[in-house]
C-alpha atoms as an extended CHARMM CRD file, in Angstrom:
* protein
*
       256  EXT
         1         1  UNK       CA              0.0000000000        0.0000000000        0.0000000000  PROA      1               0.0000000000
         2         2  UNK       CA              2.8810000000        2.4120000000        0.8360000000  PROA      2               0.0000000000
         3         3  UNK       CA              6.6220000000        2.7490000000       -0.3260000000  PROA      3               0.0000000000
         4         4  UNK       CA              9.4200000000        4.9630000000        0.7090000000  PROA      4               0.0000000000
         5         5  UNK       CA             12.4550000000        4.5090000000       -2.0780000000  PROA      5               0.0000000000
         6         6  UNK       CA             15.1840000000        6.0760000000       -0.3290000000  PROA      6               0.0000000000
         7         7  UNK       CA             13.7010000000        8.7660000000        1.1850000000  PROA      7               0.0000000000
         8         8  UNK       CA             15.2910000000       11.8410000000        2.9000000000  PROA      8               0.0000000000
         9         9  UNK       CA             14.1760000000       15.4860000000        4.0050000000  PROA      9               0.0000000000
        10        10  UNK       CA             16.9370000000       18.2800000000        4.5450000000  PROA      10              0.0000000000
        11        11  UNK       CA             15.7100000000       21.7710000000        6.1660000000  PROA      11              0.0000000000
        12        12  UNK       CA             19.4510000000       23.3110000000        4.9110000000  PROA      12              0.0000000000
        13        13  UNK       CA             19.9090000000       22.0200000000        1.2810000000  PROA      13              0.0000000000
        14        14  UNK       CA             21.5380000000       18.9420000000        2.4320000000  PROA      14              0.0000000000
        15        15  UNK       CA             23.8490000000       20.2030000000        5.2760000000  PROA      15              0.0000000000
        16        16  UNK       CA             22.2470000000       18.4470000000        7.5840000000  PROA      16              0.0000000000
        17        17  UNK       CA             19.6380000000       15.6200000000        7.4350000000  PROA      17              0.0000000000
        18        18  UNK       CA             16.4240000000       14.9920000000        9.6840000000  PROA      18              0.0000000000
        19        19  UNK       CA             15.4030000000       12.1550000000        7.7850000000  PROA      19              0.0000000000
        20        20  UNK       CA             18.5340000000       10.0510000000        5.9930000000  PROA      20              0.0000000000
        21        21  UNK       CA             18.0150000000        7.5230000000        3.1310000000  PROA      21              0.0000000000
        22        22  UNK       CA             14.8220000000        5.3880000000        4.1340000000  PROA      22              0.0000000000
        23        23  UNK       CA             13.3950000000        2.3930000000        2.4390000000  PROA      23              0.0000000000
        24        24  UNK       CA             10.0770000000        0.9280000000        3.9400000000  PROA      24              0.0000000000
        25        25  UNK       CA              7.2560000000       -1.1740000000        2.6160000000  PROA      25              0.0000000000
        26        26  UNK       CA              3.8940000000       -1.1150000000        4.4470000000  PROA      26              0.0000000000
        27        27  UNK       CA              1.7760000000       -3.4920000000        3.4170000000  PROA      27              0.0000000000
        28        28  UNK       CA             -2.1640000000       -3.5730000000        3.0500000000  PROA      28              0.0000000000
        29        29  UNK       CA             -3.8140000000       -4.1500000000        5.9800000000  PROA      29              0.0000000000
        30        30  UNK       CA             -0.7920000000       -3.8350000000        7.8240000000  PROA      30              0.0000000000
        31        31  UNK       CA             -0.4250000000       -1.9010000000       11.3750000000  PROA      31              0.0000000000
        32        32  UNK       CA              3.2590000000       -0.2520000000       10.9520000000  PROA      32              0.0000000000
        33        33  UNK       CA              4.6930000000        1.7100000000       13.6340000000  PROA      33              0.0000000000
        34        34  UNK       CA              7.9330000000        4.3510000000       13.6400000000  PROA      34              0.0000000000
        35        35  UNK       CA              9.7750000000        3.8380000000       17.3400000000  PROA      35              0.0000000000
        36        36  UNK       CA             12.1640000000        5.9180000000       18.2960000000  PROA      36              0.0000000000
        37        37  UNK       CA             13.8150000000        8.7090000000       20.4610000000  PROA      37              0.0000000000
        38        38  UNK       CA             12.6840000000       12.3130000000       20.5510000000  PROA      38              0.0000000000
        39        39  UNK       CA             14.1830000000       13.9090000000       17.2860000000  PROA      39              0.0000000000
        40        40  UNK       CA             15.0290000000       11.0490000000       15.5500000000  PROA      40              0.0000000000
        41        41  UNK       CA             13.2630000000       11.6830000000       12.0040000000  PROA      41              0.0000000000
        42        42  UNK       CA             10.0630000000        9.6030000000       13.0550000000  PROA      42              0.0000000000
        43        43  UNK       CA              7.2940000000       12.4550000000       12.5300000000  PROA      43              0.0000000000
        44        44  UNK       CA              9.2050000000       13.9920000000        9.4450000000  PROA      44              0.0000000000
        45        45  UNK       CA              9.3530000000       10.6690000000        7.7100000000  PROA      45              0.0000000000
        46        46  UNK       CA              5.3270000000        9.8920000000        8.6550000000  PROA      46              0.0000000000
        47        47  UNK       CA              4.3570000000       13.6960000000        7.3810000000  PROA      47              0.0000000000
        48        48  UNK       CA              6.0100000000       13.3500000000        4.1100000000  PROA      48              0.0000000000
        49        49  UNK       CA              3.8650000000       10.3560000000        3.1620000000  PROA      49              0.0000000000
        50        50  UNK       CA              1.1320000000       13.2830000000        2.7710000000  PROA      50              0.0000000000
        51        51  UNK       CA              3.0700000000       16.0800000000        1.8680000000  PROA      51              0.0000000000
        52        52  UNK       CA              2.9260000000       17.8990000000        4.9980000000  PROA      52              0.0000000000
        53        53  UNK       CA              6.4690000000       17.9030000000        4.7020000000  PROA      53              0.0000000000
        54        54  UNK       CA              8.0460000000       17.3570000000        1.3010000000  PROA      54              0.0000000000
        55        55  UNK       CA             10.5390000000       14.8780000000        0.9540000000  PROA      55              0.0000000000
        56        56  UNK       CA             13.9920000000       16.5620000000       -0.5450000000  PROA      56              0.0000000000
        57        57  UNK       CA             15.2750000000       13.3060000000       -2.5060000000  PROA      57              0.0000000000
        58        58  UNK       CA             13.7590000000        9.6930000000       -2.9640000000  PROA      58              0.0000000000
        59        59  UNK       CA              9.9880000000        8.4250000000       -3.7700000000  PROA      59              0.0000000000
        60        60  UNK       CA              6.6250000000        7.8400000000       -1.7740000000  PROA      60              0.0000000000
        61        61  UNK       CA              3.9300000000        5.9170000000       -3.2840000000  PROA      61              0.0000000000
        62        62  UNK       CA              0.7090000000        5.4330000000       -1.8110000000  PROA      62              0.0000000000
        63        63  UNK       CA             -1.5200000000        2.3290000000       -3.6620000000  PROA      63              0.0000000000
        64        64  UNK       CA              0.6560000000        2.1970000000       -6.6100000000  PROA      64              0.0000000000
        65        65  UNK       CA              0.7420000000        6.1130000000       -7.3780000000  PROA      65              0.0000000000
        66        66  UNK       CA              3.5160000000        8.6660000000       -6.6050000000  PROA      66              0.0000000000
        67        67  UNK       CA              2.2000000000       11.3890000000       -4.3230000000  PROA      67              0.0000000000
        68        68  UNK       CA              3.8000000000       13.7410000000       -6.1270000000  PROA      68              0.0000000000
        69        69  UNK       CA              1.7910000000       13.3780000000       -8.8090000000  PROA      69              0.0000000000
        70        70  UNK       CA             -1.5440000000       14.4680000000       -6.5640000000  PROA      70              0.0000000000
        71        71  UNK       CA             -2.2020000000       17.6290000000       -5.4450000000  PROA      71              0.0000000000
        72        72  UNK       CA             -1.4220000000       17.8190000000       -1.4200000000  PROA      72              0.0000000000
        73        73  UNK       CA             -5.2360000000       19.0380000000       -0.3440000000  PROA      73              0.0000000000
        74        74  UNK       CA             -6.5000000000       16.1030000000       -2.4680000000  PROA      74              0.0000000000
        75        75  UNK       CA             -3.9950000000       13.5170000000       -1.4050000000  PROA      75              0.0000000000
        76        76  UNK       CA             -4.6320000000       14.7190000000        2.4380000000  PROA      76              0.0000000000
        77        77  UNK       CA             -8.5190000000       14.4550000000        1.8940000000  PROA      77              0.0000000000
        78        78  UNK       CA             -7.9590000000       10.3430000000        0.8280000000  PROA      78              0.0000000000
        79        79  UNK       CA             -5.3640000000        9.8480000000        3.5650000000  PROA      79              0.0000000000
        80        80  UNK       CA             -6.5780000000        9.6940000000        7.7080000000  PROA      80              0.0000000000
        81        81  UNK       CA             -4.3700000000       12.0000000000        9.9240000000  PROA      81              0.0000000000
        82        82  UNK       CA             -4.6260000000       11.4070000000       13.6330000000  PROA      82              0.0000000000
        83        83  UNK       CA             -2.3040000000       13.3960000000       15.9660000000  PROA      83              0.0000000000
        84        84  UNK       CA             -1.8030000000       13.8610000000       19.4640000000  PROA      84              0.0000000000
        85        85  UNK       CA             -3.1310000000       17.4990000000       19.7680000000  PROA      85              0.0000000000
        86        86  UNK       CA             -6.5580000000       16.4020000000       18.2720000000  PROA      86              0.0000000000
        87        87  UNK       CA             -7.1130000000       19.8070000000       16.8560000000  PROA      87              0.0000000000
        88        88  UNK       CA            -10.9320000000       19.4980000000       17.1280000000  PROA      88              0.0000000000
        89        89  UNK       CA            -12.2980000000       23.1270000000       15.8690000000  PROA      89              0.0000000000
        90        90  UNK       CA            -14.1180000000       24.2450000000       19.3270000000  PROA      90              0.0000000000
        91        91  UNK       CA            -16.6240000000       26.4120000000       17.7310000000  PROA      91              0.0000000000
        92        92  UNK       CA            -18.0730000000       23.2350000000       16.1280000000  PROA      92              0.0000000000
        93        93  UNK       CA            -20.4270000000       20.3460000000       17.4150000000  PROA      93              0.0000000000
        94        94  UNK       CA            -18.6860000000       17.0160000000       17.2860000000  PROA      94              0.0000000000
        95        95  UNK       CA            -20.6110000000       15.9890000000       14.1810000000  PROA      95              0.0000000000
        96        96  UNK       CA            -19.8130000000       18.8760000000       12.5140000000  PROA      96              0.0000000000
        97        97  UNK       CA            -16.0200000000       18.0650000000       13.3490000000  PROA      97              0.0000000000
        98        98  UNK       CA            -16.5780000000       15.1960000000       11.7440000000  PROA      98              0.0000000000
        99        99  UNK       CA            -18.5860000000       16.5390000000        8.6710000000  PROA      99              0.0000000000
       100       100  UNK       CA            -15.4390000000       18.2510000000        7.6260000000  PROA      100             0.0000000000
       101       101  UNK       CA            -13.9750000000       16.4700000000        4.9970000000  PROA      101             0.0000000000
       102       102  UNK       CA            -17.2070000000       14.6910000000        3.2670000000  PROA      102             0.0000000000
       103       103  UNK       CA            -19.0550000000       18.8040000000        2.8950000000  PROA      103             0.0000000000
       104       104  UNK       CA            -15.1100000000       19.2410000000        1.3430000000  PROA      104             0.0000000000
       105       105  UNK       CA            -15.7430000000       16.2450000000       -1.0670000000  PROA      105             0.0000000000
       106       106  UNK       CA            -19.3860000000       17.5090000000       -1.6950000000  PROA      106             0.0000000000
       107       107  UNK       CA            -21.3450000000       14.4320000000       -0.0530000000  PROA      107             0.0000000000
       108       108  UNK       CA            -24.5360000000       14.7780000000        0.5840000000  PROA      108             0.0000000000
       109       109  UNK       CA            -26.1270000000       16.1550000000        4.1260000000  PROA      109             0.0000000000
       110       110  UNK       CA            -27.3080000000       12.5490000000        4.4240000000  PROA      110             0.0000000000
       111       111  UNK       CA            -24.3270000000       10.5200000000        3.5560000000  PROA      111             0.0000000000
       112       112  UNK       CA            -22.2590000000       12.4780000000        5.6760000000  PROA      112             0.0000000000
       113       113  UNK       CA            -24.8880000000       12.0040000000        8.5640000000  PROA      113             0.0000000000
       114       114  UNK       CA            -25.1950000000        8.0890000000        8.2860000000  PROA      114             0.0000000000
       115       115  UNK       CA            -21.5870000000        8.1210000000        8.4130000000  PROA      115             0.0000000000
       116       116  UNK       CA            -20.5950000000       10.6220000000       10.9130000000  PROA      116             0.0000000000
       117       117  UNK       CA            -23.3120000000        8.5890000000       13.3180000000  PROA      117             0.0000000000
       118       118  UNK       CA            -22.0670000000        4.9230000000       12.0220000000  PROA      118             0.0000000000
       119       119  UNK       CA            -18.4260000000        6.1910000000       13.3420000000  PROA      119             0.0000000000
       120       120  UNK       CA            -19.4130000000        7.2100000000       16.5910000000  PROA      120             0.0000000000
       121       121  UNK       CA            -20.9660000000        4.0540000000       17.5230000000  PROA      121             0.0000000000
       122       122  UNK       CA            -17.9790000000        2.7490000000       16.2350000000  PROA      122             0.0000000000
       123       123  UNK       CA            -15.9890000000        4.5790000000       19.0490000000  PROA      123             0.0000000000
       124       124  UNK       CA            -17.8870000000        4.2310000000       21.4860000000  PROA      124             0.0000000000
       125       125  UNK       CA            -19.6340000000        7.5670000000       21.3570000000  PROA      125             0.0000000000
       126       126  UNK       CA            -23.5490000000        7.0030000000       21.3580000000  PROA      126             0.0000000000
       127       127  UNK       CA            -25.1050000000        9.6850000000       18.8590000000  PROA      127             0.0000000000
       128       128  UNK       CA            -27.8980000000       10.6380000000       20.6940000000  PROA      128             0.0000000000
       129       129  UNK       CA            -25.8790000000       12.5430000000       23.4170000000  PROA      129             0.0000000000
       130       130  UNK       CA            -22.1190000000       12.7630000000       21.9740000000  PROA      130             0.0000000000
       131       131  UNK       CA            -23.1850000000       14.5420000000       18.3500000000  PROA      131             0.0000000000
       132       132  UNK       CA            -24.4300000000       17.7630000000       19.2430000000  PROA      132             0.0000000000
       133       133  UNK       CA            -21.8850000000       18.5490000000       22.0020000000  PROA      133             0.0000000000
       134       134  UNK       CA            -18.4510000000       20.9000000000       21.6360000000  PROA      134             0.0000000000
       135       135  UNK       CA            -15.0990000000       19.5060000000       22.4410000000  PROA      135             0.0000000000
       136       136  UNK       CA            -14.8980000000       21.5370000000       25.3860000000  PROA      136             0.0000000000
       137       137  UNK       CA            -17.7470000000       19.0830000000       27.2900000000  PROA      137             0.0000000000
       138       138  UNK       CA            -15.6780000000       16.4000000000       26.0890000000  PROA      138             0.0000000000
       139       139  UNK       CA            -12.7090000000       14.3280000000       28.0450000000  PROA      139             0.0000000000
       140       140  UNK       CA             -9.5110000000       14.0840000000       26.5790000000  PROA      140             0.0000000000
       141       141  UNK       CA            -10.2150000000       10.3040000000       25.7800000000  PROA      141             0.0000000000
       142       142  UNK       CA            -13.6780000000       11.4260000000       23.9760000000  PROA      142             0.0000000000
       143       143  UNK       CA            -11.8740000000       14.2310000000       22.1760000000  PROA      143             0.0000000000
       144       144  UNK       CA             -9.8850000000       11.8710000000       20.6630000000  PROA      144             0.0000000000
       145       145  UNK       CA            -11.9050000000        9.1240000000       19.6680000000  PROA      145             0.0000000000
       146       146  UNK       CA            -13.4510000000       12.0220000000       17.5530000000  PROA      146             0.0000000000
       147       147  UNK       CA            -10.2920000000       12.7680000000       16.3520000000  PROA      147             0.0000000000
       148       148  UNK       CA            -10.2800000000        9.3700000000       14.7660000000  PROA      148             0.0000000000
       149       149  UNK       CA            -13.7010000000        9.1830000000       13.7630000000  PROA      149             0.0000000000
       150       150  UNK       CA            -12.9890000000       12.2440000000       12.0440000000  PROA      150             0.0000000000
       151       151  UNK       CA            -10.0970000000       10.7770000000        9.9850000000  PROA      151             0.0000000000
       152       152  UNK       CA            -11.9200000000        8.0210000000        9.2870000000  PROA      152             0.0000000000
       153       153  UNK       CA            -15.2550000000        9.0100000000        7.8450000000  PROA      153             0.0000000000
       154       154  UNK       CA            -14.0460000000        9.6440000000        4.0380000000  PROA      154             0.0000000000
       155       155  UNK       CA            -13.4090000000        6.1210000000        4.2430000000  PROA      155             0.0000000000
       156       156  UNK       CA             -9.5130000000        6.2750000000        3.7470000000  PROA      156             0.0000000000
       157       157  UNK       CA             -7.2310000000        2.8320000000        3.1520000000  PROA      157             0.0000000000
       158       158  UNK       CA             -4.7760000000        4.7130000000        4.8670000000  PROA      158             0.0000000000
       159       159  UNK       CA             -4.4490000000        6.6300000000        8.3510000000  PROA      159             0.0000000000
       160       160  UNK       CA             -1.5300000000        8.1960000000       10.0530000000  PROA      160             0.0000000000
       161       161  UNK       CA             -0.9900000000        8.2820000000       13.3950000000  PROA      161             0.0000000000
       162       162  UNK       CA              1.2590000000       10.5560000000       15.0560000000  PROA      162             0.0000000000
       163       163  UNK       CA              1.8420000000        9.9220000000       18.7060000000  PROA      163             0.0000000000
       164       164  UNK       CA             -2.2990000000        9.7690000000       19.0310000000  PROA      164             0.0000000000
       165       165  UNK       CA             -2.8730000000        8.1020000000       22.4390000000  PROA      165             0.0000000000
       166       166  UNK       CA              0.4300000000        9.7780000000       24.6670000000  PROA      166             0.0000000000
       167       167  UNK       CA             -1.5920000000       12.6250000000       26.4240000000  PROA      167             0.0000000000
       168       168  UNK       CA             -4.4040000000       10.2240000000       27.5780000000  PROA      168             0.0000000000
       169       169  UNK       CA             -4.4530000000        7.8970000000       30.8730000000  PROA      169             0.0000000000
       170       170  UNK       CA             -3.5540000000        4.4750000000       30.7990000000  PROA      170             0.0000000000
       171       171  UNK       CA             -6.7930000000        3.2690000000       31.1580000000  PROA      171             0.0000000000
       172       172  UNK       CA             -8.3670000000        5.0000000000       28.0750000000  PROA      172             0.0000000000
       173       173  UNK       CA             -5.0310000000        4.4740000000       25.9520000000  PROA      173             0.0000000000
       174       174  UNK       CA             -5.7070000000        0.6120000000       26.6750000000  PROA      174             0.0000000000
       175       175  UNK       CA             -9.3310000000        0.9800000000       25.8720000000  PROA      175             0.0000000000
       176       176  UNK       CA             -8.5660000000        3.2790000000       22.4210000000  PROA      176             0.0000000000
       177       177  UNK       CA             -5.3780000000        0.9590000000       20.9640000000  PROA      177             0.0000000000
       178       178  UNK       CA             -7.6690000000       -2.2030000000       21.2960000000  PROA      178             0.0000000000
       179       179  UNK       CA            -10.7060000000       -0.3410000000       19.4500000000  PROA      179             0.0000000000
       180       180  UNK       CA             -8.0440000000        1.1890000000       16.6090000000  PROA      180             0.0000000000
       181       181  UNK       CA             -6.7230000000       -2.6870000000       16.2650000000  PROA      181             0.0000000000
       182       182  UNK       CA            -10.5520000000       -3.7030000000       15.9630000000  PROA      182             0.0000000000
       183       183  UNK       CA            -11.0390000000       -0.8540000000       13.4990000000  PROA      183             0.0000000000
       184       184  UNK       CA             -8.0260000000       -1.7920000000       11.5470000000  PROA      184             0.0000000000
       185       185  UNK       CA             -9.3260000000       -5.4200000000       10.7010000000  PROA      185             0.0000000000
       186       186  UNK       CA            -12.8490000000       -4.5590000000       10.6130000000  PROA      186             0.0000000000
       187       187  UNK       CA            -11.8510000000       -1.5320000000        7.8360000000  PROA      187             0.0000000000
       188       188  UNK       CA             -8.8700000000       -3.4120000000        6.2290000000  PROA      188             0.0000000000
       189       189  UNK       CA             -7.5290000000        0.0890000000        7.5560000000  PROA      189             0.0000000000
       190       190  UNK       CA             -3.6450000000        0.5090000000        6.4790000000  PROA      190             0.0000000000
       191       191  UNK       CA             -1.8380000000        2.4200000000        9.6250000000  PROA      191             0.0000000000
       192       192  UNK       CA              1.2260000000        4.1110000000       10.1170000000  PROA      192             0.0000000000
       193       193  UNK       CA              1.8540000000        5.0120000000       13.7770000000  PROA      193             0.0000000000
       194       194  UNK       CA              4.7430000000        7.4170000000       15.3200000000  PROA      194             0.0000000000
       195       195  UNK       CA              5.3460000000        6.2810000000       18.9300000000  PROA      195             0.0000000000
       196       196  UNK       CA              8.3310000000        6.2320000000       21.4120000000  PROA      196             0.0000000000
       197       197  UNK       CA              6.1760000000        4.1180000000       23.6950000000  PROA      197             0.0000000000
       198       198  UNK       CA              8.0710000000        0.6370000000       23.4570000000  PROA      198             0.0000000000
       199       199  UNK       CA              5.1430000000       -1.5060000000       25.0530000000  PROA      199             0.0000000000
       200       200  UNK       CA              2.6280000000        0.3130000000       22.7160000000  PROA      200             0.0000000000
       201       201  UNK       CA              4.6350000000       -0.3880000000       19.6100000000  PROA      201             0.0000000000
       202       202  UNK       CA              4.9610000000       -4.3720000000       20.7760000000  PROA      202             0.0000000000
       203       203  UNK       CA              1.3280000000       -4.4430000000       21.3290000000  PROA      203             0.0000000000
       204       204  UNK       CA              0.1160000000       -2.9300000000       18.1500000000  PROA      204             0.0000000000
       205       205  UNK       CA              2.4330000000       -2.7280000000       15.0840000000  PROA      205             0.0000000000
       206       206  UNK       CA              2.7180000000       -5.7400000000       12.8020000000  PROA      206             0.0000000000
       207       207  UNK       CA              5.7710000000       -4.3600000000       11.8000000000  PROA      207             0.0000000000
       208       208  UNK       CA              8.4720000000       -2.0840000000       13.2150000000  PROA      208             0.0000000000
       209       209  UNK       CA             10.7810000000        0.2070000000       12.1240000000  PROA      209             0.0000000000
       210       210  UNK       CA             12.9460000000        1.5430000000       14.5760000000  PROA      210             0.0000000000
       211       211  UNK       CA             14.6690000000        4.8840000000       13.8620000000  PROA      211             0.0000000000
       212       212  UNK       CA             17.9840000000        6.5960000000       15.3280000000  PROA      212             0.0000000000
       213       213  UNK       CA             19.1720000000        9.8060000000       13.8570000000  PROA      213             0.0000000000
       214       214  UNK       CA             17.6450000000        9.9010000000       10.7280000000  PROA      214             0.0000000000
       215       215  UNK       CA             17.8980000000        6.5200000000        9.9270000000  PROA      215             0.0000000000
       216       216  UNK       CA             16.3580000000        2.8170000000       10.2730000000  PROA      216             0.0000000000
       217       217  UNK       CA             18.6930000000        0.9180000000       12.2680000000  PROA      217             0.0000000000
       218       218  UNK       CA             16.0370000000       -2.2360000000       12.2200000000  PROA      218             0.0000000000
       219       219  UNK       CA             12.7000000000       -3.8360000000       10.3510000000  PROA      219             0.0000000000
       220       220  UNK       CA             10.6760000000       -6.6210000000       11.6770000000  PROA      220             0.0000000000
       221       221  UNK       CA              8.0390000000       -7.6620000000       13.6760000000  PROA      221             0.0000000000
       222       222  UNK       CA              7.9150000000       -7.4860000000       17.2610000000  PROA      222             0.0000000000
       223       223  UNK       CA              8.8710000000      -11.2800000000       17.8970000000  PROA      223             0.0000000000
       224       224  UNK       CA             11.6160000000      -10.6240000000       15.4680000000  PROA      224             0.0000000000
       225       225  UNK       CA             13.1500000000       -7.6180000000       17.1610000000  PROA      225             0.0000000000
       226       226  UNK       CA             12.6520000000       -8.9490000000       20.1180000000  PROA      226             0.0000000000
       227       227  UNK       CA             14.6280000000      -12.3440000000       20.2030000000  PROA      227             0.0000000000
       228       228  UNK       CA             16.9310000000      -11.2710000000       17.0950000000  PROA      228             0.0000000000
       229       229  UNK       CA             17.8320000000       -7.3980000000       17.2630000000  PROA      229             0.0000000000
       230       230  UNK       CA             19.5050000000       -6.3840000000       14.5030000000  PROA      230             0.0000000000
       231       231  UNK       CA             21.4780000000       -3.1480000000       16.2200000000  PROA      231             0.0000000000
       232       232  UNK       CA             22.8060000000       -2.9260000000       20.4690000000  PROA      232             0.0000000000
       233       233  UNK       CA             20.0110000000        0.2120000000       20.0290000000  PROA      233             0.0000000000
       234       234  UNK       CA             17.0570000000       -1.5480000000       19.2110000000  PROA      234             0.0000000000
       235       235  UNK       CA             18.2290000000       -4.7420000000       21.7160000000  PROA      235             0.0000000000
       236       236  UNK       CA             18.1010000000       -2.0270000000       24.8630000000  PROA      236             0.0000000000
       237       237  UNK       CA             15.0610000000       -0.9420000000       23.4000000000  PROA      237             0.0000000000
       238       238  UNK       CA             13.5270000000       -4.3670000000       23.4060000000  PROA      238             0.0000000000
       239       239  UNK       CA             14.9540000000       -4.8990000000       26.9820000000  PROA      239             0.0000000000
       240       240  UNK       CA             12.9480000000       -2.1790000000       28.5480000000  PROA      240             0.0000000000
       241       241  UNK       CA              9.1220000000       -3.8000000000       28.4210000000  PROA      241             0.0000000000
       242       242  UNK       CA             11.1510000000       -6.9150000000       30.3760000000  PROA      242             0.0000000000
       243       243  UNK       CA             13.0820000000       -5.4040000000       32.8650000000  PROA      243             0.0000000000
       244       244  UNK       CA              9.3760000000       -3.5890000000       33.6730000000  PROA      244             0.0000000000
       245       245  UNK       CA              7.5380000000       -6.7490000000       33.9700000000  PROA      245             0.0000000000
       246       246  UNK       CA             10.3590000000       -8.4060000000       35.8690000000  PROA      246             0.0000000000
       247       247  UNK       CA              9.7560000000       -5.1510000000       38.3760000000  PROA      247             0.0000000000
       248       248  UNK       CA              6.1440000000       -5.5930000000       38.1420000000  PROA      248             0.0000000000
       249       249  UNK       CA              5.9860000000       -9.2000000000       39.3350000000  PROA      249             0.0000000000
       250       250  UNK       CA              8.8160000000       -8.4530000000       41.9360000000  PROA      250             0.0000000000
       251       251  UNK       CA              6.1170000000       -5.8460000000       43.3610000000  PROA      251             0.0000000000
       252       252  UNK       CA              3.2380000000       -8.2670000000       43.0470000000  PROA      252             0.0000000000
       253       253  UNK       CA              4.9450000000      -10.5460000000       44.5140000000  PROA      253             0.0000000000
       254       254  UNK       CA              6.3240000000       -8.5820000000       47.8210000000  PROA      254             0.0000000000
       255       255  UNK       CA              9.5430000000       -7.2350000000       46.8690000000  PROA      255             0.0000000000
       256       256  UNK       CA             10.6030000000       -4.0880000000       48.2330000000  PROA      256             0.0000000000
C-alpha cells in the first residue's frame, strides 16, 4: 500500500539531514509503527507520506501512485491524519467536526450524517448525546476518539498516526489501541503510527521500524526484534518492556 524509495528530508539544502536515506514497505492491511527517540526523524518521515512535509530526494507511493503526482489538499482528503493534539475546531459540534472532509468532497447532508453517526458508535460515542456537544464538554479520551472518527469518515485505506494516544491515561489508551486494532481489521484500515512508547509499539504494530538519527537501524516484527535485534540500540530498546515486567511481578509478589 505504501513505499518509501530512499527517502530523505533536509531543512538546509543537504547540510544536515532529519530524515537520511529510508526504504520501507507497508503493506495492506498492515499496522506499521515508527519507534524511536525524541528527534530522531520519526514524525518527518510519517508527514512526508502526505506532503505535509516534502521529501527533498527519494519516492513515496501510496496504492501504486507517486504522491507527487496528486495535489497535497487532495492527497490529504484520501489519507486519515490522527495526531496527538486532536485539533478538534471548538466552535463546532462534534458531528460537525466530523462533517469536515465529506461537505469538502461535496457528499450529501445525508451521507455524511449516516456516516458521521455509524463512526461514533464505532468509538464508542452514542449519537444521541455525543453529536451535538463541543469539544470543550468532552474528556480528553472522547476528544480523541473524535479525532479518529474524524479521519476516518471519508473512508480512507490509509491513516496516520502521530503519537495519538500519549496525552491520555492508561486506562483510556488501553481501551482506544484495542478499538483502533478492531477498526483496523474490521476496515482493512492501512496504519502508520509514530510512537516512542516501546510496550505500545509491541502491542500494536505488525511491523516495526525503529529509527535513530535519521535513519532505520532495524525492520521486523515485534517477535523478530525482540529475540533477534539487529542493532545494540534496538536490543536495549527491546529490553525495557522486560526489565518492567520483571519489576512488576517483583512488586506483586512482595519485593521491596
Amino acid at each position: 500500500m505504501i513505499t518509501l524509495e530512499g527517502i530523505s528530508k533536509s531543512y538546509d539544502g543537504g547540510t544536515t539531514h532529519a530524515v537520511i536515506d529510508v526504504e520501507l514497505t507497508v503493506e495492506a492491511g498492515s499496522l506499521l509503527v515508527l519507534l524511536g527517540e525524541s528527534g530522531c526523524g520519526k514524525t518527518t518521515t510519517l508527514k512526508m507520506v502526505n506532503r505535509l512535509v516534502e521529501l527533498s530526494t527519494g519516492r513515496i507511493t501510496v496504492a501504486g501512485h507517486d504522491i507527487r503526482d496528486v495535489a497535497p489538499v487532495e492527497l490529504r482528503r484520501k489519507i486519515g491524519y490522527v495526531f496527538q493534539g486532536i485539533g478538534l475546531f471548538p466552535h463546532l459540534t462534534v458531528a460537525e467536526n466530523i462533517g469536515i472532509v465529506p461537505r469538502l468532497l461535496g457528499w450529501s447532508a445525508r451521507k455524511t450524517e449516516l456516516q458521521i453517526h455509524e463512526l461514533l458508535e464505532r468509538m464508542g460515542l452514542s449519537r444521541a448525546v455525543y453529536a451535538g456537544r463541543y469539544p470543550h464538554e468532552l474528556s480528553g479520551g472522547q476528544q480523541q476518539r473524535v479525532g479518529v472518527a474524524r479521519a476516518l469518515v471519508a473512508r480512507p485505506d490509509v491513516l496516520l498516526m502521530d503519537e495519538p494516544f500519549g496525552a491520555l491515561d492508561p486506562i483510556t489508551r488501553d481501551e482506544l489501541q484495542e478499538q483502533l486494532k478492531a477498526l483496523q481489521k474490521s476496515l482493512g484500515l492501512t496504519i502508520v503510527m509514530v510512537t516512542h512508547d516501546m510496550t505500545e509499539a509491541l502491542l500494536l504494530a505488525d511491523r516495526i521500524a525503529v529509527m535513530k538519527e535519521g535513519r532505520i537501524l532495524g525492520y521486523g516484527t515485534p517477535g523478530a526484534l525482540m529475540s533477534e535485534p539487529p542493532h545494540e540500540y534496538i536490543r536495549s530498546l527491546m529490553e525495557m518492556p522486560r526489565k518492567q515486567a520483571k519489576r512488576v511481578e517483583q512488586i506483586a509478589g512482595g519485593a521491596p
